[in-house]
N, C-alpha and C positions, 0 to 999 in steps of 0.2 A: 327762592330756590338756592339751594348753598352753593358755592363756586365750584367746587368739583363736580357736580354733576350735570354743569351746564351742557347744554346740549349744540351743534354743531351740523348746518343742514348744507348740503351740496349738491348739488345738479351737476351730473358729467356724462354725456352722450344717454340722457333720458332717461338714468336710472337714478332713484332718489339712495342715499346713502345715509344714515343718522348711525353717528358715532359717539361717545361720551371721553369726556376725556379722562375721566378713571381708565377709560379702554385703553386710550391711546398711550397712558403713562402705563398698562401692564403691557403693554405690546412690547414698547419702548424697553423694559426692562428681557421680554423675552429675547428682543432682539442683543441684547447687550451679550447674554447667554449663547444664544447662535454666537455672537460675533468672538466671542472667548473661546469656543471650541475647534472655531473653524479656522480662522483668519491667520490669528495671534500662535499658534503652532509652529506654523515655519517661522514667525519672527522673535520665538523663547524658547528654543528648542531644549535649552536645562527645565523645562519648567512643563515638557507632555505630561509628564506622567499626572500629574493635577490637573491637565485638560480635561485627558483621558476619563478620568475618574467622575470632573464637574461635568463635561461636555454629554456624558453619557448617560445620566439619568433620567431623560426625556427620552432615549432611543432603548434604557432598559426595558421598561415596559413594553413597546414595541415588539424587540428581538423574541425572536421564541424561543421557549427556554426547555429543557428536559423535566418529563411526569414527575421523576422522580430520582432519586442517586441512580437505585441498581438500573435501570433504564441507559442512564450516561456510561455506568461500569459496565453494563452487556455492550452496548455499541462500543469502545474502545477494545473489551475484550474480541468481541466477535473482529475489528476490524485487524488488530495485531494479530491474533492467531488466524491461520491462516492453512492453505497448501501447503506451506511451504513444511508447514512443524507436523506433517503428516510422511513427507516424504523428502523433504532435504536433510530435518535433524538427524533423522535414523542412519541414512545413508553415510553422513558424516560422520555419526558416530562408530558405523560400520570400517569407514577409511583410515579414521584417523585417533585408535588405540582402544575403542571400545568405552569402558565407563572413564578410563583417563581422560579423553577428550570432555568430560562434563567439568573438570577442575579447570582446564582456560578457560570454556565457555564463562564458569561461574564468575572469575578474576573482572571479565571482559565486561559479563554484565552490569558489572558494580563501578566498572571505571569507566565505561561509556555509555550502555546503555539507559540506568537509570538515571543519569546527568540528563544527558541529552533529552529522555522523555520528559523529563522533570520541568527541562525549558522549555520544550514547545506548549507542555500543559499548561507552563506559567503566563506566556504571551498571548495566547490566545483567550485566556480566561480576565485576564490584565483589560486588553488593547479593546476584547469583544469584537474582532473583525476575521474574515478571511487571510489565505495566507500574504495576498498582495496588499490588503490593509492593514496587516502588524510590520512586513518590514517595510513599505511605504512609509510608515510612521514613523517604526524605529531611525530607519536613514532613506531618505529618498534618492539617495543615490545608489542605494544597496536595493531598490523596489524591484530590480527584475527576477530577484529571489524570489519572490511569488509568483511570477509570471514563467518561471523555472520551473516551477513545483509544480504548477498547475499542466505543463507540460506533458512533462514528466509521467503524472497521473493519466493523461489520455493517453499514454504511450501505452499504458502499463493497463487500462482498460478494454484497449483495442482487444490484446489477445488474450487477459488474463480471462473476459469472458466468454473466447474458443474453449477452454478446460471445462466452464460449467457450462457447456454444449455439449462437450464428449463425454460429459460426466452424466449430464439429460438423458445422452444416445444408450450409453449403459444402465442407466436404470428404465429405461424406456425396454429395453429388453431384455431385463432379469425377471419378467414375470412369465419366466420359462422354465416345464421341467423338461428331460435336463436343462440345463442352461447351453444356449448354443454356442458358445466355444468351450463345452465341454471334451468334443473330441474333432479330429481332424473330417474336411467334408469329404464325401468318398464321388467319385467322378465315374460316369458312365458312359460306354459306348458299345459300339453296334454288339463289339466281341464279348468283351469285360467288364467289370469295376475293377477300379483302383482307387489309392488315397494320394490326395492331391500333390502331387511332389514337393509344392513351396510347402505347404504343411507339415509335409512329413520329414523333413531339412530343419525344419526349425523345432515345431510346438504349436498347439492348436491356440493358447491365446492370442501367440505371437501370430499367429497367421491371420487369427479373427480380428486382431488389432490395427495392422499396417494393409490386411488386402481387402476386409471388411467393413471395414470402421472408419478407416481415413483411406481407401482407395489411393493407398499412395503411388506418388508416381518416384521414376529411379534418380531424380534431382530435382534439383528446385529451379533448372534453369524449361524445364520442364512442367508446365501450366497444368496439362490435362481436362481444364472445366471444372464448372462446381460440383463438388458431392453436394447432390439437393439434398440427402437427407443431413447433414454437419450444417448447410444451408438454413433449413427449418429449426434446428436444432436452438441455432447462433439467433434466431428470430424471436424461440419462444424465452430464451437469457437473457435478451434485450429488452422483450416486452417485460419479461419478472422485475427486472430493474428500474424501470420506467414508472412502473405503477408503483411501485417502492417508493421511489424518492420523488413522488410525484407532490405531495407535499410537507416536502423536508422532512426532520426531524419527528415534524407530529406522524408522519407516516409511517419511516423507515425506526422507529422509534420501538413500534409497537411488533415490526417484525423481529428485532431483536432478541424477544424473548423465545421465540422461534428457535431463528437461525443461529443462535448463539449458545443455547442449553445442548439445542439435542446430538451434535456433535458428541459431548460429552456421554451422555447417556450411551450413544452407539459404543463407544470407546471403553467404555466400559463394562457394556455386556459383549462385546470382541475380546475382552480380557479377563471376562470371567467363562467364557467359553473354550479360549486357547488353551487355558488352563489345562483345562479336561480333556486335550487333545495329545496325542503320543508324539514327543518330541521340541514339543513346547519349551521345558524346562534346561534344555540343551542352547534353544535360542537366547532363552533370555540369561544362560550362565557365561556364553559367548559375548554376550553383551558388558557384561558387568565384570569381564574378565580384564583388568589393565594389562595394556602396553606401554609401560611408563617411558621408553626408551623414546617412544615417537612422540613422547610432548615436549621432548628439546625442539623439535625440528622447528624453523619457524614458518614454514607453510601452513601448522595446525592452526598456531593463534593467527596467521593471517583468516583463512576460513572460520574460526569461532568469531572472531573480529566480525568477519563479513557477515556471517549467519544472525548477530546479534544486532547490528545494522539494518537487517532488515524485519527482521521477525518480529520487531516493536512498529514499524512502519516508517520510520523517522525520514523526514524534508519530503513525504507525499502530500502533506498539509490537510491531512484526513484528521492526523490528534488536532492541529489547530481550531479544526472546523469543527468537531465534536466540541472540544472544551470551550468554544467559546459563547458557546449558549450554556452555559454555567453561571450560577450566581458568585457575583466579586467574590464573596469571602470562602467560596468552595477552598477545601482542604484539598489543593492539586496537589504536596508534595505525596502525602495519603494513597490519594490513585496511582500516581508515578509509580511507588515501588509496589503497590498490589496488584496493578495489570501487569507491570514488569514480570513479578513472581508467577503470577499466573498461569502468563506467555510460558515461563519457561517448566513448572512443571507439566503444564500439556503437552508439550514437548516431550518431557520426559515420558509421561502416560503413553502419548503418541508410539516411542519408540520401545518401550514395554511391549504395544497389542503387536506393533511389526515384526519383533523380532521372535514372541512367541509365533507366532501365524507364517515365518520363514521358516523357523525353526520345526513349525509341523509339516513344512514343505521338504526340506533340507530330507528330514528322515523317511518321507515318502519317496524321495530319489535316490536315494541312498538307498533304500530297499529295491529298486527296481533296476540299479546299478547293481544291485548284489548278485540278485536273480539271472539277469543276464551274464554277468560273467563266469557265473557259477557254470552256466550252459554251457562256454567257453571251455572251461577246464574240463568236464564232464567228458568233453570231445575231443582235447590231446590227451588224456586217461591211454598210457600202452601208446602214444605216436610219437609222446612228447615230453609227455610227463610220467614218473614212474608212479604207481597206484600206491608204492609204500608208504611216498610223502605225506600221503592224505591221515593225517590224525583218525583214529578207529570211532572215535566218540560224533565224528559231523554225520548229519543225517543229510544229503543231497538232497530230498525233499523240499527241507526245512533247514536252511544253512542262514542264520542270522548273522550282522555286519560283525560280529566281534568273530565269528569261526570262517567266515572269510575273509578279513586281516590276520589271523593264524596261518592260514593255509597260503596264502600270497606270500606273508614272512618267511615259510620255510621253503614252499620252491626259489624265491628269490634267490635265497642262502645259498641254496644247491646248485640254482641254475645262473647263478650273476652273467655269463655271457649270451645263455639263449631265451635270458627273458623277456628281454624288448620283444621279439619275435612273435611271443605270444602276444602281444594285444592286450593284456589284461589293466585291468584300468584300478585305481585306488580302492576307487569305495569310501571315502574317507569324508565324514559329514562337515568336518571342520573346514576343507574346503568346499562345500555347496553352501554352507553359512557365509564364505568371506566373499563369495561372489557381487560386489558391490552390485547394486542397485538401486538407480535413485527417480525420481519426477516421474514422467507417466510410465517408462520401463516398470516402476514398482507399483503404483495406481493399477495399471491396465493391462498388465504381463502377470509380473510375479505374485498380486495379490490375487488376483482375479482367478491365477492358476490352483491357489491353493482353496479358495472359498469353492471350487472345483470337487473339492475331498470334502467335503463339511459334510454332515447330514441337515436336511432341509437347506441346501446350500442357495435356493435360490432365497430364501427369506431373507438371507445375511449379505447375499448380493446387491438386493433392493437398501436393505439400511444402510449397505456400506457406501455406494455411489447416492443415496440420499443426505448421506454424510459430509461426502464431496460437494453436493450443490450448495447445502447449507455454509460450508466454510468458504467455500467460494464467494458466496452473497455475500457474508458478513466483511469479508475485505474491500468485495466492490463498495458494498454502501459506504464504506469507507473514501475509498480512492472515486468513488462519485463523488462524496459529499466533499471533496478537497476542491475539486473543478467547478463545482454551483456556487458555494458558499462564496468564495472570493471575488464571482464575476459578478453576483446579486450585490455583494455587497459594496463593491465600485463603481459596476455602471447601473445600480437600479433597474435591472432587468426580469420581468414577471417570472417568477422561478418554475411556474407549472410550462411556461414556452419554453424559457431554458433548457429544462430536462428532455422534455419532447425531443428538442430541434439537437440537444447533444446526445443522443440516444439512437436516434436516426441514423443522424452522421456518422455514428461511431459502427454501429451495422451497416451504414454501405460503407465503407473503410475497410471493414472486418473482413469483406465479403474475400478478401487475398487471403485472407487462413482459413476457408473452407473452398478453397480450391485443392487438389490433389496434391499439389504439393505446397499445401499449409501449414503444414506440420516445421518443414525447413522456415520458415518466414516467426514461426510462433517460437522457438529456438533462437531465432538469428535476432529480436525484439527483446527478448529476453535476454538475452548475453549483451547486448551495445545500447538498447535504451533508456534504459535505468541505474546499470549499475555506475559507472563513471560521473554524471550527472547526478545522480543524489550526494555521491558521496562530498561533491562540490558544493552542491546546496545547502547539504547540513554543515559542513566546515564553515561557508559564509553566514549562515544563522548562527555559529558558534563563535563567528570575531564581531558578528553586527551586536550581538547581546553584551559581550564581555570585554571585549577591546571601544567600540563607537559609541554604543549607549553606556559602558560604566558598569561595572559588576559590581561598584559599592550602588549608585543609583537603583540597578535592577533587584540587591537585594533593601534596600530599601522599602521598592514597590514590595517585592516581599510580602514585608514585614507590617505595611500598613495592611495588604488582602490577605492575608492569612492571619494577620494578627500574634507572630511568634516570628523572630528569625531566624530561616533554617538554617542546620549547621554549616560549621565554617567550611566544612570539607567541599562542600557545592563551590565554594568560590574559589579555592584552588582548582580543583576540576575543569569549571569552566573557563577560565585565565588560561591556565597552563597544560596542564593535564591533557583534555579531549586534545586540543586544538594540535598539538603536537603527534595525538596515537593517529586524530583525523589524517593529517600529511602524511605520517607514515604508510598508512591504508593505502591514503590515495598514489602514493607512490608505486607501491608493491602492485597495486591492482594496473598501472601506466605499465610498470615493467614487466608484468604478465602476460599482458595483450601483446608488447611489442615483441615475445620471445615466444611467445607462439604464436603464428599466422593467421588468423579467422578462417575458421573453418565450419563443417556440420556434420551428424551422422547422416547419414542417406540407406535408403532401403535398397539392396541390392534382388530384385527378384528372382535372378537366375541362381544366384548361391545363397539366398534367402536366408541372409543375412546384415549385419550392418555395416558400410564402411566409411571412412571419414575422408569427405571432400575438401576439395579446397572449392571457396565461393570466387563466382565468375567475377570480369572485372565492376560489371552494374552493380554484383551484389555486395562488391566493397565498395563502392560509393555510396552506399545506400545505409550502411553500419556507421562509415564516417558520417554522414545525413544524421542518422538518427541522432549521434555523442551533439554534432555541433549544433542541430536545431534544439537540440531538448537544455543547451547551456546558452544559448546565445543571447536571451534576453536579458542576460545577468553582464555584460562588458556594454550591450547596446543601449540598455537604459544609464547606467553609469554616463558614458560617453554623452549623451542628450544631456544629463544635467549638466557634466562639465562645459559646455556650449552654451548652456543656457539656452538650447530649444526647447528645453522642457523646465519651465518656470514652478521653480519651488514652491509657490503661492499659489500657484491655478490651481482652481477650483477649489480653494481654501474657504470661500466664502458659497454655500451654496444656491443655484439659482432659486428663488421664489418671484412669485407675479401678484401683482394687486391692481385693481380697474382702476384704482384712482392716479393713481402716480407709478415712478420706476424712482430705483434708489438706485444712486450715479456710485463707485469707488476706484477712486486712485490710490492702486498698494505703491506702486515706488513713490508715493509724497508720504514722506511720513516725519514728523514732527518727533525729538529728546521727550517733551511732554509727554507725549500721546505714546511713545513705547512705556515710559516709566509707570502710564499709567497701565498699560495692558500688564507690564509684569505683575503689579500689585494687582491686579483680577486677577492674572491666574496662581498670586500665591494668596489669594483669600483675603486681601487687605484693601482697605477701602477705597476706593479710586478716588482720585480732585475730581475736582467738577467738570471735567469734561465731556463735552456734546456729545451726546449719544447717539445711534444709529436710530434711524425710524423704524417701524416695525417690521416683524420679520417676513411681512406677508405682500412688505413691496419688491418690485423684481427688479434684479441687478440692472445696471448696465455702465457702459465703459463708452466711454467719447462724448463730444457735444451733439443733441438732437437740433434736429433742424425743425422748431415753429414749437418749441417749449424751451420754459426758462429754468435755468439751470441755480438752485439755489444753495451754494456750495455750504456744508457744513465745518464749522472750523474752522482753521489754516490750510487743511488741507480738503484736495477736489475732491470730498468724498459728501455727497447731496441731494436732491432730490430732480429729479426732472417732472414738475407738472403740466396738463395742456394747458392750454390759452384759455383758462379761464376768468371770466371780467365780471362777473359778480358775486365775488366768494366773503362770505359774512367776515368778518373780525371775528378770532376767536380768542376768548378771556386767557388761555393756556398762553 
């Protein structure tokens, strides 16, 4: 029998074990492999990115990967577009100059945004891990930046899934004709009917919205109990979610083409409809009207800054967790600037359907402002007003907006002292368009009010808050997939319990934004949880890449996954560039906060209205709570390594177990030899002869056991522990 295939019999607590030692020489080699990806990392830290690369191609296989491109392109699309490019762009664009504010947006997006996506696309598809497995890797002392991010994401999950609740509640009830907050409720008693007072103060959505919908109460220091139904609502959001990303990627993968298309399709028959609607074309010439004067100011690019910061998702660790089930040589600079673009013409489409669908709102009140004040003048006619003033050609009847701003012009003229007196009001469309409006005031007020006017209005109700869920979803499975991916991928934890057990817990959490005054809580989350903390997260993903790791290294890595080196302008960018408009940001957004007080709107019932509180002393503790817990793992794990309670090596080598033996290692003994050789494995070059680890299927262990021999390999304690056994064959190897 030839020597290599001698065979090798052992007896160890009665099980018989027959090994070959061909076995044991490929084991031998696997383990060398283990030992090069795992170990040798923290001790060549110039030389990961060739861990990375060798270490990974036993756990490619493994990793799950996307069906297909568009599959990956929907789930990044669907996770960046979002809420927010439905009802923050428009609004902004509303505030600040109309199509002028699209010219910093655009500067903004090219000098930060697609950098920045550029990078997370690139580490994550690089590294192949979650967000606390790329910067763990990149710097270990920089690891709480995943553990930031991951934060962060449950911050931002808690309430962002109250929106696709109240988005539920309203499509749960647009399969009504009329639709019930088409008009004010009318109130009955012994005597009379009447209409409801808080209704008739405000506006029938506005009333169906805060006294119907969110039963709010007149502060947030003011509890009131659960709305069961916002309750059931938040349950059946959680369950959608759950079953989604129940298993990962292969799951939430295939909802994407879902939740990611028909957005679109709505939006686009919303804008081929507006079209045909009186007034339309008034919104959207409002729109595209510049105010060049307001894009000196620098509060705009601060806000297109912030708008494009978030609109791509960037330091949620949603793009990390996406791309990283990407094959190495995926074309990420490619995606970077096509979901970038994407993002931002939906955006633009977004604020196209809004401002026609205002714009046929605008002239629906603007007719109904005409109408009335016409009545007005009708009745000082001979009290007040002399009848000459009235132009021969208006018909009282039929007095359209342009023959009553004629008639308002020349009483004015005549009467410049007694015309306050009268009461009469503008009329003027251009102010009902500037009336800003933004987040669910425009979702669940102004839109809702105008799909009020539609014909078959409730059909377009249903698709429009169907539209709502769906965008909703496609961020969550985002901002879920940032929270799973990282924590499976560190602590090996069953992803189908994961999701469960964080799905749960994030519905009892949640259960404070469907209590009556939820709404203040889902505001006050939004305003302190997110935004100050990411913007620290991505700043430190922007010096852990380009300053710690080497921006000639990183393009490098590059250049070997992509196969091309992208242009030079990414390495200024990243150097100097971001890192600098980041501190900017982050400063302006410091001196924002501290110059205006934390506050909230509150629903006032008696003058049924909104006004702005100042939050109680808990509820400022509770904003600072949110900034310092959603940062804090970013200075705490720092600090640990600087102590060295948190050992750069742990867990460098991972545990396995084998019946026959345990394999002993001492990382602080380490031999000139024995590094010089691990560098040459991990640049590809052929190691000396030094002892190899045993295989990889024996299990760690650290100290001397007590009643087995310890049989060190090497110079250094790094060996085998076997039992006591006394009659073990010779073996030819």
């Amino acid at each position: 029998m030839p020597k290599n295939s001698k065979t090798v019999k052992r007896e160890i607590d009665d099980d018989e074990v027959t090994e070959s030692v061909k076995d044991l020489l490929s084991n031998e080699d696997n383990c060398e492999d283990s030992f090069r990806k795992s170990s040798l990392v923290g001790d060549v830290p110039q030389n990961k990115e060739r861990d990375v690369e060798e270490g990974s191609e036993e756990e490619e296989e493994e990793r799950p990967a996307w069906s297909s491109k568009l599959q990956y392109i929907l789930a990044q699309v669907g996770f960046s577009v979002g809420l927010g490019n439905v009802w923050r762009f428009p609004y902004l664009c509303q505030k600040n100059g109309g199509g002028a504010y699209l010219v910093p947006y655009l500067i903004l997006l090219v000098l930060i945004g697609i950098p920045l996506f550029f990078l997370e696309l690139a580490v994550g598809q690089r590294i192949r891990r979650g967000s606390i497995g790329v910067w763990n890797y990149i710097s270990p002392r920089l690891g709480g930046i995943g553990f930031a991010s991951c934060l962060v994401c449950f911050f931002v999950a808690l309430y962002y899934n109250v929106i696709i609740g109240w988005s539920l509640f309203y499509f749960s009830q647009s399969f009504q004709q009329p639709l019930p907050w088409h008009e004010c409720p009318l109130v009955k008693n012994k005597t009379n009917t009447y209409v409801e007072p808080e209704c008739e103060k405000s506006s029938a959505t506005t009333y169906y919205w805060y006294r119907v919908a969110l039963d709010i109460s007149d502060s947030i220091s003011e509890s009131g109990g659960l709305n069961w139904r916002m309750t059931l609502c938040l349950l059946a959001a959680w369950t959608m979610v759950c079953l989604a990303m129940m298993k990962g990627i292969q799951s939430s993968g295939k909802v994407m083409y879902f939740s990611s298309l028909f957005p679109y399709v709505v939006l686009i028959c919303f804008l081929a409809r507006a079209f045909l609607l009186k007034g339309s074309i008034d919104g959207i010439i409002h729109m595209f009207t510049p105010k060049l004067e307001i894009m000196l100011e620098p509060k705009v690019w601060r806000e297109a800054a912030t708008q494009v910061f978030f609109a791509l998702g960037l330091g949620f660790g949603g793009v990390i967790a996406f791309s990283s089930y990407n094959k190495r040589d995926n074309n990420c600079h490619f995606d970077a600037v096509l979901v970038s673009f994407i993002n931002f013409f939906t955006s633009v489409l977004a604020t196209l359907v809004v401002f026609a669908v205002l714009g046929f709102k605008a002239n629906i009140m603007n007719a109904k402002c005409v109408e009335m004040n016409t009545k007005k003048i009708i009745d000082f006619l001979g009290k007040g007003i002399n009848p000459s003033l009235i132009p021969h050609h208006i018909n009282f009847s039929n007095v359209s907006p342009e023959d009553y701003q004629q008639m308002t012009n020349i009483i004015r003229g005549v009467m410049e002292n007694d015309y306050p007196r009268l009461g009469l009001d503008s009329c003027d469309i251009k102010e009902e368009l500037n009336k800003a409006v933004q987040g669910t005031g425009l979702a669940f007020i102004a839109f809702t009010e105008a799909m009020t006017h539609f014909p078959a209005s409730p059909f377009w109700s249903v698709m429009f808050f169907l539209m709502l869920v769906n965008l909703g979803l496609g961020s969550m499975f985002g901002t879920i997939q940032g929270i799973l991916t990282p924590i499976v991928d560190t602590f090996k934890i069953r992803k189908e319990c994961l999701t469960v057990g964080c799905c749960v817990l994030a519905f009892c959490i949640g259960l404070i934004f469907v209590q009556r005054s939820g709404n203040y809580f889902v505001a006050m989350f939004d305003d302190y949880s997110a935004t100050l903390p990411l913007l620290i997260v991505v700043l430190l993903e922007n010096i852990a890449v380009a300053w710690v790791y080497g921006t000639d290294k990183f393009f490098e890595d590059l250049k070997d996954m992509l196969g091309f080196t992208p242009y030079r302008y990414y390495y200024y960018m990243w150097k100097f560039v971001t890192p600098v408009l980041l501190l900017g940001l982050l400063a302006t957004s410091i001196i924002q906060l501290g110059l205006s007080p934390p506050s909230y709107s509150a629903w006032n019932q008696q003058l049924a209205q909104e006004q702005s509180l100042s939050y109680p002393p808990w509820g400022l503790a509770v904003c600072i709570s949110l900034v310092v817990t959603a940062i804090l793992p970013v200075p705490v794990v720092f600090i640990l390594h600087c102590l060295n309670i948190i050992d750069e090596n742990t867990g460098g080598l991972s545990t396995v177990s084998y019946k026959k033996g345990r394999i002993i290692k001492d990382t602080a003994c380490r031999t000139r030899e024995e590094d010089e050789d691990d560098t040459s494995l991990l640049n590809a070059k052929t190691p000396s002869e030094a002892p190899s680890p045993m295989p990889a299927n024996y299990r760690k262990h650290s100290g001397p056991a007590s009643g087995a021999d310890v049989t060190l390999n090497g110079s250094c304690s790094t060996g085998y522990i076997m039992p006591n056994i006394t009659d073990i064959p010779k073996s030819d190897l």
